[in-house]
CHARMM-style PDB file with segment names, atoms N, HN, CA, C and O in Angstrom:
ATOM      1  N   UNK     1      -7.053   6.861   5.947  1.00  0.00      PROA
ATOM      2  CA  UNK     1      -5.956   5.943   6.120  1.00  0.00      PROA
ATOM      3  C   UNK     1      -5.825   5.620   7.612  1.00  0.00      PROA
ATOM      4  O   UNK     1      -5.450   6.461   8.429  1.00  0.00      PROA
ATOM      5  N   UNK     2      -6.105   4.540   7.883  1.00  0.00      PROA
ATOM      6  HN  UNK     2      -6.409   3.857   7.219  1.00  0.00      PROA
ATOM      7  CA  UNK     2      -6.193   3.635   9.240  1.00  0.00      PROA
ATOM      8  C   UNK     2      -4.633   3.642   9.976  1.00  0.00      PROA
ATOM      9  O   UNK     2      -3.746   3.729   9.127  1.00  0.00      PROA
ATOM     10  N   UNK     3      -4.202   3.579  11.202  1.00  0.00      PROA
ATOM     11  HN  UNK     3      -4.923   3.509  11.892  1.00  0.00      PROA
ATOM     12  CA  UNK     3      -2.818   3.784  10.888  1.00  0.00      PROA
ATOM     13  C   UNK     3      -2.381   2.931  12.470  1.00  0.00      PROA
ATOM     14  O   UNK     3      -2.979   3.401  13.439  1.00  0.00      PROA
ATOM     15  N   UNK     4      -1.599   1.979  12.720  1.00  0.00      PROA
ATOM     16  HN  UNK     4      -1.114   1.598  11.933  1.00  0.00      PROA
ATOM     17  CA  UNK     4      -1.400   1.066  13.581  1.00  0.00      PROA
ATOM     18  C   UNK     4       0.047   1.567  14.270  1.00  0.00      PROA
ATOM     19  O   UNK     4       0.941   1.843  13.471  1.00  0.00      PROA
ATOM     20  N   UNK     5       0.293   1.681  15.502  1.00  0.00      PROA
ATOM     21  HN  UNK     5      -0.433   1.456  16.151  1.00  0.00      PROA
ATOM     22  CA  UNK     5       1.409   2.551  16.217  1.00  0.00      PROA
ATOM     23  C   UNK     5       2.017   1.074  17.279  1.00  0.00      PROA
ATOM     24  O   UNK     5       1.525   0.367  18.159  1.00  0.00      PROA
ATOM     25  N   UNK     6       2.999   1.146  16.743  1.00  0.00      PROA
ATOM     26  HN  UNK     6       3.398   1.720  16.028  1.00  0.00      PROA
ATOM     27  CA  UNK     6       4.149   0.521  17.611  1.00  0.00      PROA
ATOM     28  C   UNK     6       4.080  -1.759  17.507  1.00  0.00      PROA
ATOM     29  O   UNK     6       3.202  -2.620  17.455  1.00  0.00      PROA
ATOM     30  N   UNK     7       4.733  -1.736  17.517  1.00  0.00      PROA
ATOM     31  HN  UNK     7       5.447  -1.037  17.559  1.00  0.00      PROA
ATOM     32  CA  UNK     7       4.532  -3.478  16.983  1.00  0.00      PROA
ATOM     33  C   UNK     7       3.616  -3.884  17.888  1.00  0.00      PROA
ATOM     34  O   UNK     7       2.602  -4.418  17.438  1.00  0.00      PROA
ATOM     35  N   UNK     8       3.761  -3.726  19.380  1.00  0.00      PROA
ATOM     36  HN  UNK     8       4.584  -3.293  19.746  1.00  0.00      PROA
ATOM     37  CA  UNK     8       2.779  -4.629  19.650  1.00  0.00      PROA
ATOM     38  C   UNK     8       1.658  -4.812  19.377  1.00  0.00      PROA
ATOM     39  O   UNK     8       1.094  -5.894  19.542  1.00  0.00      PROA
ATOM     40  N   UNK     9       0.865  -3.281  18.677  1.00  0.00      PROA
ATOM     41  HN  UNK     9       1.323  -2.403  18.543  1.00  0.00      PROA
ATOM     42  CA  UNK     9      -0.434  -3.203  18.170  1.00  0.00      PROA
ATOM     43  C   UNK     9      -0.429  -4.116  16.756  1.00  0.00      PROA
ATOM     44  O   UNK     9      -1.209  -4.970  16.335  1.00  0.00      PROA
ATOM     45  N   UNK    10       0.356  -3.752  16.416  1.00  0.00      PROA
ATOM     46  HN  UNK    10       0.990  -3.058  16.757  1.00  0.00      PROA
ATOM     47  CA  UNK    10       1.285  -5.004  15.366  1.00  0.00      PROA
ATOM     48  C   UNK    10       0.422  -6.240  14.960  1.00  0.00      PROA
ATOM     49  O   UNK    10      -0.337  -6.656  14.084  1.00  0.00      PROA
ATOM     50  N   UNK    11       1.139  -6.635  16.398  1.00  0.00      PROA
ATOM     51  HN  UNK    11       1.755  -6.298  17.109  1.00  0.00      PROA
ATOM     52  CA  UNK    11       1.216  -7.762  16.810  1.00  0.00      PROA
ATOM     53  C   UNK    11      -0.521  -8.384  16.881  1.00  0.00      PROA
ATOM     54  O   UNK    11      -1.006  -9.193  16.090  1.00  0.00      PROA
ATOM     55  N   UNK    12      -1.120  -7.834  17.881  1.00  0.00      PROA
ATOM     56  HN  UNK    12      -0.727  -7.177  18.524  1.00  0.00      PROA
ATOM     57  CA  UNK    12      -2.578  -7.590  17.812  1.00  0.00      PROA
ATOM     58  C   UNK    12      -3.240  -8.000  16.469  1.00  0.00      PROA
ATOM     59  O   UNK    12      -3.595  -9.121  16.106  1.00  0.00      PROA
ATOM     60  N   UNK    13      -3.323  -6.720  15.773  1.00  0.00      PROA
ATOM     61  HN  UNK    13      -3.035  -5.809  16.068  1.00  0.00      PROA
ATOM     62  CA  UNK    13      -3.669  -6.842  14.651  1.00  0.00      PROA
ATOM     63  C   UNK    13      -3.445  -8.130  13.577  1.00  0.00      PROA
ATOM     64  O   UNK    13      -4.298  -8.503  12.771  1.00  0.00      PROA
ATOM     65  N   UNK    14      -1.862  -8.831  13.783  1.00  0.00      PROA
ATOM     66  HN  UNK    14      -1.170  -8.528  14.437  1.00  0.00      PROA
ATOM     67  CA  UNK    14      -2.260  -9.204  12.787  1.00  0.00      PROA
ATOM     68  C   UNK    14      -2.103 -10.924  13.051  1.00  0.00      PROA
ATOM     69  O   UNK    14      -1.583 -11.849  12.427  1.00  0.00      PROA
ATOM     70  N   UNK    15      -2.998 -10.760  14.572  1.00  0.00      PROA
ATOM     71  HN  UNK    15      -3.420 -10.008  15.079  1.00  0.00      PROA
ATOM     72  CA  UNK    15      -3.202 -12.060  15.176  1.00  0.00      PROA
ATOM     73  C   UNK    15      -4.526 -11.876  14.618  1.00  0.00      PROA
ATOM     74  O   UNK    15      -4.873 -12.770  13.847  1.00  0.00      PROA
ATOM     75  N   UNK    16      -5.287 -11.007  14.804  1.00  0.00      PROA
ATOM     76  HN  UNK    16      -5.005 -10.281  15.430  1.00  0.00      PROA
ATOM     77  CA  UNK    16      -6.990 -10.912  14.056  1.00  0.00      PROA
ATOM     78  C   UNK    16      -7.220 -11.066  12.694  1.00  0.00      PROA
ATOM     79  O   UNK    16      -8.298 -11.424  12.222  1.00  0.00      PROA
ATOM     80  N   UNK    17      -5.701 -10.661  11.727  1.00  0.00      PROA
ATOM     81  HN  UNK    17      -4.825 -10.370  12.110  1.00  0.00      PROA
ATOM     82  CA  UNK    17      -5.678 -11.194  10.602  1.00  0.00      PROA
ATOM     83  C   UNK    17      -5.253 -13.031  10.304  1.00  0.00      PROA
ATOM     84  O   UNK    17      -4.826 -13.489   9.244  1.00  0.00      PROA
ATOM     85  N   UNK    18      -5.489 -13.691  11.396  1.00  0.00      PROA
ATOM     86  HN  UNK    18      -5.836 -13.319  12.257  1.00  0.00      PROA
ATOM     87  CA  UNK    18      -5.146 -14.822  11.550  1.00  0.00      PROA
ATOM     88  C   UNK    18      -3.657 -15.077  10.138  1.00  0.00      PROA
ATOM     89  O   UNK    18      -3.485 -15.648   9.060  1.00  0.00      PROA
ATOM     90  N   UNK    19      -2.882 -14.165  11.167  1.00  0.00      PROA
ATOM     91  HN  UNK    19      -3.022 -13.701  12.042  1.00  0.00      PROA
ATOM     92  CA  UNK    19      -1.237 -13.953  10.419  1.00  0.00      PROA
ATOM     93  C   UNK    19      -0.313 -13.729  11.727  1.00  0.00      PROA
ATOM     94  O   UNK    19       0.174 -12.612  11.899  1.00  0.00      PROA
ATOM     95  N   UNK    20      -0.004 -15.003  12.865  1.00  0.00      PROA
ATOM     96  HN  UNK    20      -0.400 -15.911  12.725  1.00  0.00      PROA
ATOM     97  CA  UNK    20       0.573 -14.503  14.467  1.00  0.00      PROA
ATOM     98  C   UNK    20       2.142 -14.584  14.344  1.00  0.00      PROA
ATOM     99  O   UNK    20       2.676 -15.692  14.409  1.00  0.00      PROA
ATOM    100  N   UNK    21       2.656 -13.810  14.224  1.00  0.00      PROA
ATOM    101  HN  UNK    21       2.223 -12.911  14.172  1.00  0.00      PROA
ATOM    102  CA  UNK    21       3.944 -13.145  14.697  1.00  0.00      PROA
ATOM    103  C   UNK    21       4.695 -13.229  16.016  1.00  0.00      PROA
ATOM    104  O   UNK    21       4.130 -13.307  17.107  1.00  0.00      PROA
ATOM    105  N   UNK    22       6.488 -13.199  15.769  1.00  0.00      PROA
ATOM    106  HN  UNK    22       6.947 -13.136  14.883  1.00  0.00      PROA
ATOM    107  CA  UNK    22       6.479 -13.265  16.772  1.00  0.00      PROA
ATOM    108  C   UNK    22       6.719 -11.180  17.855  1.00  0.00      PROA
ATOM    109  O   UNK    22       5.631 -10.683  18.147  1.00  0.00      PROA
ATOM    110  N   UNK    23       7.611 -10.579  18.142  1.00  0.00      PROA
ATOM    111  HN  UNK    23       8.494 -10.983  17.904  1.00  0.00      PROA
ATOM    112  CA  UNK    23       7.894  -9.284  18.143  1.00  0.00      PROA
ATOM    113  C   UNK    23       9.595  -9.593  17.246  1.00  0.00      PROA
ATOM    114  O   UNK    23       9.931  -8.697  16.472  1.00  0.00      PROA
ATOM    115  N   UNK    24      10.350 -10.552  17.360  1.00  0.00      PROA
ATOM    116  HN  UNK    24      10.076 -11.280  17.988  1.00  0.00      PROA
ATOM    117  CA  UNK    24      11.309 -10.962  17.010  1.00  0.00      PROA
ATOM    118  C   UNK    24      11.013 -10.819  15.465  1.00  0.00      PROA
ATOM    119  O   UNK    24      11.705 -10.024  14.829  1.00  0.00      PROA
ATOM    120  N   UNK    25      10.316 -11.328  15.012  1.00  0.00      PROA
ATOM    121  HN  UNK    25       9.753 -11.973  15.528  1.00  0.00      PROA
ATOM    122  CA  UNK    25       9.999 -11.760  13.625  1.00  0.00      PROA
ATOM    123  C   UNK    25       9.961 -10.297  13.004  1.00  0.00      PROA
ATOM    124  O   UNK    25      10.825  -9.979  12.187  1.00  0.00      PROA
ATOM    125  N   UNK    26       8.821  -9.276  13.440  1.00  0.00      PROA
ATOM    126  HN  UNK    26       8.119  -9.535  14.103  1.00  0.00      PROA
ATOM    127  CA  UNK    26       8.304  -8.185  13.263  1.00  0.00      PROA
ATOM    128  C   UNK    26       9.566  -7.247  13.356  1.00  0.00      PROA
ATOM    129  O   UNK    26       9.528  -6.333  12.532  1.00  0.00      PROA
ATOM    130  N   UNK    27      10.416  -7.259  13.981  1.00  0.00      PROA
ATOM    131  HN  UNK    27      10.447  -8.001  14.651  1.00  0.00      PROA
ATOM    132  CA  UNK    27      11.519  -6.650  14.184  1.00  0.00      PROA
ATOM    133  C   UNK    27      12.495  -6.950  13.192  1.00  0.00      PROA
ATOM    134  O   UNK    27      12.924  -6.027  12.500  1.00  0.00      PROA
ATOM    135  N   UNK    28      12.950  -8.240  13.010  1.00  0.00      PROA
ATOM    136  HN  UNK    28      12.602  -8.989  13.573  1.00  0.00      PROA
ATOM    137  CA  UNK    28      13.408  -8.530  12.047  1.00  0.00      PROA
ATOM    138  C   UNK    28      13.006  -7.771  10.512  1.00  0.00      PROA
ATOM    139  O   UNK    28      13.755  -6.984   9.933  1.00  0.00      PROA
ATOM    140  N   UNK    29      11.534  -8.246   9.975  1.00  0.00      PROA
ATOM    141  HN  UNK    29      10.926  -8.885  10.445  1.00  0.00      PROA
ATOM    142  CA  UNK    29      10.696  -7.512   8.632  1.00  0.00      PROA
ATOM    143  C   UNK    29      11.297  -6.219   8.840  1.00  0.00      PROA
ATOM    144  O   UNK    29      11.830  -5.702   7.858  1.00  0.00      PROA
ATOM    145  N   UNK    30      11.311  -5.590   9.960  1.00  0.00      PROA
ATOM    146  HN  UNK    30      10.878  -6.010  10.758  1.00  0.00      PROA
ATOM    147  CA  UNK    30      11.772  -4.263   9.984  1.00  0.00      PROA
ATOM    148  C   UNK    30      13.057  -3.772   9.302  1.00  0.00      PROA
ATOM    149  O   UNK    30      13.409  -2.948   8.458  1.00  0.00      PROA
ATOM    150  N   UNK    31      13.536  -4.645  10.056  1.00  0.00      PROA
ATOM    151  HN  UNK    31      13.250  -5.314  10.742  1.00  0.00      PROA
ATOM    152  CA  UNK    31      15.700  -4.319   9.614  1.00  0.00      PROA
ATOM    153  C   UNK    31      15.589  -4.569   7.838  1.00  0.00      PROA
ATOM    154  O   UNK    31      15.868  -3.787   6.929  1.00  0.00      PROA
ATOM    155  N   UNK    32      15.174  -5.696   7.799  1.00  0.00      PROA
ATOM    156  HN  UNK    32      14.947  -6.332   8.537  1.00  0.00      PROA
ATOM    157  CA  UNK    32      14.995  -6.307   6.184  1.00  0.00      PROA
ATOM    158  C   UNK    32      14.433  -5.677   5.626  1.00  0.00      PROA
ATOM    159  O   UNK    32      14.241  -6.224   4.540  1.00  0.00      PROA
ATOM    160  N   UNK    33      13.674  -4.126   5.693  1.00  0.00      PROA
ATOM    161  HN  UNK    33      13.830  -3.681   6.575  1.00  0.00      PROA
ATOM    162  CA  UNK    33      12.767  -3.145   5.181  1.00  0.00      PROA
ATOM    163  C   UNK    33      11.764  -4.271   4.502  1.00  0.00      PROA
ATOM    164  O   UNK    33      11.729  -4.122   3.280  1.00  0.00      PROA
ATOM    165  N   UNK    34      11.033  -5.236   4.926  1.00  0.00      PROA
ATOM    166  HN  UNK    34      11.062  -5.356   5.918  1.00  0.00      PROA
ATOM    167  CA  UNK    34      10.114  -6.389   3.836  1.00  0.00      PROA
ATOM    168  C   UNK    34       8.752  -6.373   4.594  1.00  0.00      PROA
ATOM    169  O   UNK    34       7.741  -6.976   4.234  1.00  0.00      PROA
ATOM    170  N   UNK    35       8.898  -5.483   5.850  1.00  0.00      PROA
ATOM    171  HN  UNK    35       9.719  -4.993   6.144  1.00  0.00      PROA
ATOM    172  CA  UNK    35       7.601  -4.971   5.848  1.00  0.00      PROA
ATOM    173  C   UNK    35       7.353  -3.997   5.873  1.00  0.00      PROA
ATOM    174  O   UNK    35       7.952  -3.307   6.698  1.00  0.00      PROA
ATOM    175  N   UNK    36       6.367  -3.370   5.029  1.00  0.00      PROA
ATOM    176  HN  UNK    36       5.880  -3.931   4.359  1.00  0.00      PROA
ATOM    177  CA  UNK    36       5.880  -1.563   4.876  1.00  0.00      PROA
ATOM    178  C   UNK    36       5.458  -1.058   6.659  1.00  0.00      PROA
ATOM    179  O   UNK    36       4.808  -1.617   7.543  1.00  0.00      PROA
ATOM    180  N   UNK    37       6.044  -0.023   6.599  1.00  0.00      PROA
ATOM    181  HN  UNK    37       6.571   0.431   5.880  1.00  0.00      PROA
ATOM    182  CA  UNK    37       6.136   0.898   7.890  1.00  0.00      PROA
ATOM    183  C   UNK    37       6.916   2.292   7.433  1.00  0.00      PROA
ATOM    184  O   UNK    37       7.613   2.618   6.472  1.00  0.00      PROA
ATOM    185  N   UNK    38       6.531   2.804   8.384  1.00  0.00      PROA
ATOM    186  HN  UNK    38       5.965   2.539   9.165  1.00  0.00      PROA
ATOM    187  CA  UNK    38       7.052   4.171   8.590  1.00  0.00      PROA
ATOM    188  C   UNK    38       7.879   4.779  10.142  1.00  0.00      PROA
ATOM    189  O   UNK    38       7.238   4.713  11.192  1.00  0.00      PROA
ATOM    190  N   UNK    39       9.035   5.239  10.142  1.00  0.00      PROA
ATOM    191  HN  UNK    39       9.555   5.292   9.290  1.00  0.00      PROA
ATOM    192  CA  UNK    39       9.241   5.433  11.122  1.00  0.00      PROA
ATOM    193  C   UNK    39       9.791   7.379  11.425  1.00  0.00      PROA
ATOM    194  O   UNK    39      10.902   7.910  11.407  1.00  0.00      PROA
ATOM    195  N   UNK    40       8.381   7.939  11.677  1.00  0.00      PROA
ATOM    196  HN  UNK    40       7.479   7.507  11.691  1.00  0.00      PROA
ATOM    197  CA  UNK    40       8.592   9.562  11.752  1.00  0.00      PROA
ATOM    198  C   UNK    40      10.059  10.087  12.563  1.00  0.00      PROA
ATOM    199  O   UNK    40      10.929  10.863  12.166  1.00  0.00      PROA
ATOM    200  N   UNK    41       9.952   9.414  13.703  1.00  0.00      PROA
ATOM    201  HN  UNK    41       9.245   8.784  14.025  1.00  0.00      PROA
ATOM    202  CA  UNK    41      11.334  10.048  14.583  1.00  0.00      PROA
ATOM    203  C   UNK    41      11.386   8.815  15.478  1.00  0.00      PROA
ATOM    204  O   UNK    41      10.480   8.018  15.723  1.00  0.00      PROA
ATOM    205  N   UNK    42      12.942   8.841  16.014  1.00  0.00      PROA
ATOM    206  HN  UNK    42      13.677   9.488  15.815  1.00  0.00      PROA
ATOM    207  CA  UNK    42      13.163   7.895  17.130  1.00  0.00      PROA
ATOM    208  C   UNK    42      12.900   6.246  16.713  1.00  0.00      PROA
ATOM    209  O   UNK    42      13.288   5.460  15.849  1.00  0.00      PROA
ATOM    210  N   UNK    43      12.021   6.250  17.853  1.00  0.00      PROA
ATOM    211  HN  UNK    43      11.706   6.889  18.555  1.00  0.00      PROA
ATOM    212  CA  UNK    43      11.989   4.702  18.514  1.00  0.00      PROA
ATOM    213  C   UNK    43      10.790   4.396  17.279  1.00  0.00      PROA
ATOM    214  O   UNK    43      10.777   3.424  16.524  1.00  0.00      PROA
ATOM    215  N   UNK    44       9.603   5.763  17.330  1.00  0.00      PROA
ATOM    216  HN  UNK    44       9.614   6.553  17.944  1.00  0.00      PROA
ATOM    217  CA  UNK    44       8.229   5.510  16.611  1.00  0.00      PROA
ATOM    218  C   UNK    44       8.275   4.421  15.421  1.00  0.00      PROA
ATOM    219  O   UNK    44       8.961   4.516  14.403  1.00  0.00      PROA
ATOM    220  N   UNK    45       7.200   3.127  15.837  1.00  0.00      PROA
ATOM    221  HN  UNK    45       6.642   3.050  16.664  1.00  0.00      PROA
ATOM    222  CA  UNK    45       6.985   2.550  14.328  1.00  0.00      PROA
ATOM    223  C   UNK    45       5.431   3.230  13.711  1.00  0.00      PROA
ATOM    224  O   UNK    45       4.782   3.743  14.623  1.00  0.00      PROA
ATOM    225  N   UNK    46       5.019   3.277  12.865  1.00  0.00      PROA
ATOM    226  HN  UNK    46       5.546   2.860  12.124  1.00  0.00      PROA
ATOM    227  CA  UNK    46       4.136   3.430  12.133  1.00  0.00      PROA
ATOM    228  C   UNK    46       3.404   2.450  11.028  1.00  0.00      PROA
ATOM    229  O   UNK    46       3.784   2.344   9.862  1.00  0.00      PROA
ATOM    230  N   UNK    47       2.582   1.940  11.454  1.00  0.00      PROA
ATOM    231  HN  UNK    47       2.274   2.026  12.401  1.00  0.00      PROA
ATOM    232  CA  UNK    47       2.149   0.693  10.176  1.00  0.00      PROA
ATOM    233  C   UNK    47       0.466   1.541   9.631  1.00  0.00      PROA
ATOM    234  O   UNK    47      -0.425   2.086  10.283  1.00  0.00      PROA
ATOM    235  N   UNK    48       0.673   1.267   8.041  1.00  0.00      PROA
ATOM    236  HN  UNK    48       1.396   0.825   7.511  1.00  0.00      PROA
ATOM    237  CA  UNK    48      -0.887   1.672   7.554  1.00  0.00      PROA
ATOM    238  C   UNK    48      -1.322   0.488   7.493  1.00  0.00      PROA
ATOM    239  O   UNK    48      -0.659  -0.342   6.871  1.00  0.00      PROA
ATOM    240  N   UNK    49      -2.805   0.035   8.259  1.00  0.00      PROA
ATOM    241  HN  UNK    49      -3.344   0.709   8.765  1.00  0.00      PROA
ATOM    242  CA  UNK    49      -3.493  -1.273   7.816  1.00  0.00      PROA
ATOM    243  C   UNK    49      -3.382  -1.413   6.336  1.00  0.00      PROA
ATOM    244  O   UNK    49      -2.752  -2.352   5.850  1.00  0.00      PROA
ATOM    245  N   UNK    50      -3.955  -0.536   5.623  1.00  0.00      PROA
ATOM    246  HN  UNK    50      -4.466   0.228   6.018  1.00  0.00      PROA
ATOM    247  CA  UNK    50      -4.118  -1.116   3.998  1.00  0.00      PROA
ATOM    248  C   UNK    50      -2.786  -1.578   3.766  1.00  0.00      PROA
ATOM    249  O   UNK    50      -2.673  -2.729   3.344  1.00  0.00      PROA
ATOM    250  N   UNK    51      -1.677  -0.845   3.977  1.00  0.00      PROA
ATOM    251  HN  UNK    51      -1.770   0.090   4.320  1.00  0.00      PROA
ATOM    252  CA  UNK    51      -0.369  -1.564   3.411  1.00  0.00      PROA
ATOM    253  C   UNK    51      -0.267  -3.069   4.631  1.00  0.00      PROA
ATOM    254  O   UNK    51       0.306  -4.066   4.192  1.00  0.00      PROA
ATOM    255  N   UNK    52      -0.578  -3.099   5.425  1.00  0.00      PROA
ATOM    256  HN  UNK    52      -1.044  -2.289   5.782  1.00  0.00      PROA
ATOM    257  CA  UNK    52      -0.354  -4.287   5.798  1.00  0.00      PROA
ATOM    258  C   UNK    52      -1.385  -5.561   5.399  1.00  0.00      PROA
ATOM    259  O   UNK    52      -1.177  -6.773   5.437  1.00  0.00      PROA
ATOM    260  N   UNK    53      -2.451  -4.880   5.046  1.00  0.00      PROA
ATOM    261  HN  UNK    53      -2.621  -3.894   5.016  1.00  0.00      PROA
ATOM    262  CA  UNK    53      -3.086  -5.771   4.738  1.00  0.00      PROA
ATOM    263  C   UNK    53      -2.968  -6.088   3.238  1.00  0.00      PROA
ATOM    264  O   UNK    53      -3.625  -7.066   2.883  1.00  0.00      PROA
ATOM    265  N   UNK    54      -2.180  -5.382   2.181  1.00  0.00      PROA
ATOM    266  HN  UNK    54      -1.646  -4.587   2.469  1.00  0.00      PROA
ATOM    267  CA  UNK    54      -1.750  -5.916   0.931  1.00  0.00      PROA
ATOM    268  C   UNK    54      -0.910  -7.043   1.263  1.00  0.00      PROA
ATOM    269  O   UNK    54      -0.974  -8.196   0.837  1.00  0.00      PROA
ATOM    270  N   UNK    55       0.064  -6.409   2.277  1.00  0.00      PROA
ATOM    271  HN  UNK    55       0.116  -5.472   2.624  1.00  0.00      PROA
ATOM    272  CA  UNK    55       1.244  -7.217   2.708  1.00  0.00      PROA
ATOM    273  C   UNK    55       1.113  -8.643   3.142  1.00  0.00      PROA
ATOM    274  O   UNK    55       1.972  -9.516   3.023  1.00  0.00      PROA
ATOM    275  N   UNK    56      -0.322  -8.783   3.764  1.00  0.00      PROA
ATOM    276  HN  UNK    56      -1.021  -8.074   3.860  1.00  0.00      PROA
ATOM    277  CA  UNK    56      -0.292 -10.286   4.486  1.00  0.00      PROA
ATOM    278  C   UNK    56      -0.803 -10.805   3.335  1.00  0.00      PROA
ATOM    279  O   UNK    56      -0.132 -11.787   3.017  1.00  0.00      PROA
ATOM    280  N   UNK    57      -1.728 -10.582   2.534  1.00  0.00      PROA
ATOM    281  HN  UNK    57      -2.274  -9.784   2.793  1.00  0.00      PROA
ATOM    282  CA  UNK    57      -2.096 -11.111   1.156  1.00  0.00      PROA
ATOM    283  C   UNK    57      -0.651 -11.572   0.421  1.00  0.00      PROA
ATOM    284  O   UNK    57      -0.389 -12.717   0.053  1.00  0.00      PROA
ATOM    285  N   UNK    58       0.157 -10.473   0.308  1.00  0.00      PROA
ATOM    286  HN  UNK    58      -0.057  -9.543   0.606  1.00  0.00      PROA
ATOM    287  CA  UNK    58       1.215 -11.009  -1.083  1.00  0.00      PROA
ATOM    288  C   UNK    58       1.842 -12.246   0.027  1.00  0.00      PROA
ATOM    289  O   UNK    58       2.043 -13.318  -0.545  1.00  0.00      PROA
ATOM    290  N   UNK    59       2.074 -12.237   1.081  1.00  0.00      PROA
ATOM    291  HN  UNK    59       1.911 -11.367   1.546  1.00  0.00      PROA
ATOM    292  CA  UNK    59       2.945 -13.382   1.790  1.00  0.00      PROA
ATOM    293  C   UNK    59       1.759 -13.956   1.767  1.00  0.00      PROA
ATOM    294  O   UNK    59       1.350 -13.191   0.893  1.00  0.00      PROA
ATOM    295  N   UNK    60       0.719 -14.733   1.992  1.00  0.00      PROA
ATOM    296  HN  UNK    60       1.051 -15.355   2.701  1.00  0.00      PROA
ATOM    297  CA  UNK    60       0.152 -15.928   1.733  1.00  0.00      PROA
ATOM    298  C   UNK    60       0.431 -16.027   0.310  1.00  0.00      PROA
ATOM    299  O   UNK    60       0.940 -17.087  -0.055  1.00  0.00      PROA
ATOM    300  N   UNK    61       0.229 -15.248  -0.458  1.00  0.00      PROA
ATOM    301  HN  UNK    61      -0.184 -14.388  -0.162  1.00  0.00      PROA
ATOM    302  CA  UNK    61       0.046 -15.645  -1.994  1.00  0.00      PROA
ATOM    303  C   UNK    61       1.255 -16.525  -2.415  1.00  0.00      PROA
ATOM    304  O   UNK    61       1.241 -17.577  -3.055  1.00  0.00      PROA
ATOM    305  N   UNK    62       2.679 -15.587  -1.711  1.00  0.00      PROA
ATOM    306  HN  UNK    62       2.690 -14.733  -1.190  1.00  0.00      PROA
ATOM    307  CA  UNK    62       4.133 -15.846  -2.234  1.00  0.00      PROA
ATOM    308  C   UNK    62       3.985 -17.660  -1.859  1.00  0.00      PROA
ATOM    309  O   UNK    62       4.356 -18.541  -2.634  1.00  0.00      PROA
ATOM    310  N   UNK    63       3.338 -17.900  -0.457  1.00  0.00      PROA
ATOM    311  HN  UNK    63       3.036 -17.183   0.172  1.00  0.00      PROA
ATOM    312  CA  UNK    63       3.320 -19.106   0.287  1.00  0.00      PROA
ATOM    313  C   UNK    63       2.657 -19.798  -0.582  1.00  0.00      PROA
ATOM    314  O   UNK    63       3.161 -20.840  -1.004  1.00  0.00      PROA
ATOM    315  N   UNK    64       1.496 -19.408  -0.998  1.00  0.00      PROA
ATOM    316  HN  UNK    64       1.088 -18.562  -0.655  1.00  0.00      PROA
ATOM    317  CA  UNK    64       0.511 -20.713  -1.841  1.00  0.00      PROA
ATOM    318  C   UNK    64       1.353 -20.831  -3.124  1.00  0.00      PROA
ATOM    319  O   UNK    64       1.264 -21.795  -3.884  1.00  0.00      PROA
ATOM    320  N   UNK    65       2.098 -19.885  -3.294  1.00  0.00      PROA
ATOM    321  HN  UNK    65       2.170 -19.102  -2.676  1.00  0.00      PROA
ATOM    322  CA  UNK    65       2.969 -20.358  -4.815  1.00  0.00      PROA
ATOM    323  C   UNK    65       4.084 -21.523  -4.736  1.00  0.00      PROA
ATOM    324  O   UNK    65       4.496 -22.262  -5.629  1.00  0.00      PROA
ATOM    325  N   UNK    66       4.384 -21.454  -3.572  1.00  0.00      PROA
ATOM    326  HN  UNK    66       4.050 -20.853  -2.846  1.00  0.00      PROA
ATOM    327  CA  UNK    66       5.791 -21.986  -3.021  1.00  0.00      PROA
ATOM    328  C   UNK    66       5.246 -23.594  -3.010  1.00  0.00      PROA
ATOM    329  O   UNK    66       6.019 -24.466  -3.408  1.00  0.00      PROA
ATOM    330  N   UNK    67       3.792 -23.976  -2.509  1.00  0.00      PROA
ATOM    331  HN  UNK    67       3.165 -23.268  -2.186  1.00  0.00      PROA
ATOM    332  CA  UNK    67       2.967 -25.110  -2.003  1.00  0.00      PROA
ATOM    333  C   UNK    67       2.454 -25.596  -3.123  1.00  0.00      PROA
ATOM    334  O   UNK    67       1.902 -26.670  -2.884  1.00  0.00      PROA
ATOM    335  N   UNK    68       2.385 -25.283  -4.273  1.00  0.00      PROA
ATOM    336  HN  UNK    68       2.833 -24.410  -4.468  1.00  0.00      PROA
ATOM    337  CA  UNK    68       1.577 -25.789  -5.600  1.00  0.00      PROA
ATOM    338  C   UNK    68       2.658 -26.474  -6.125  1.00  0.00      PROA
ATOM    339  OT1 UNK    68       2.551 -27.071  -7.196  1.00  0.00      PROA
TER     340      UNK     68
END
């Protein structure tokens, strides 16, 4: 299990998933629990690629449903 630490790596990542964010946005998903993360203690975010990468799938999908 692949495991992505703190948004800006986030952020990174899921500019390579050609999916660009803003830190605002990402912060937001956060409060809204609507993006999968983990947060062990404190400040720490925790993201698993596989769950994010289900995640950017179901939001294009939700999107191409919305567009048909």
């Amino acid at each position: 299990m692949k495991k992505i630490q703190g948004i800006e790596n986030l952020l990174i990542y899921l500019n390579s998933k050609e999916c660009p964010m803003t830190e605002a946005q990402i912060r937001n998903l956060i409060t809204l629990r609507t993006i999968p993360h983990s947060q062990p203690f404190g400040d720490m975010l925790i993201f698993d690629k596989d769950h994010i990468d289900w995640w950017v799938t179901e939001q294009r999908n939700q999107l191409s449903r919305l567009t048909e």
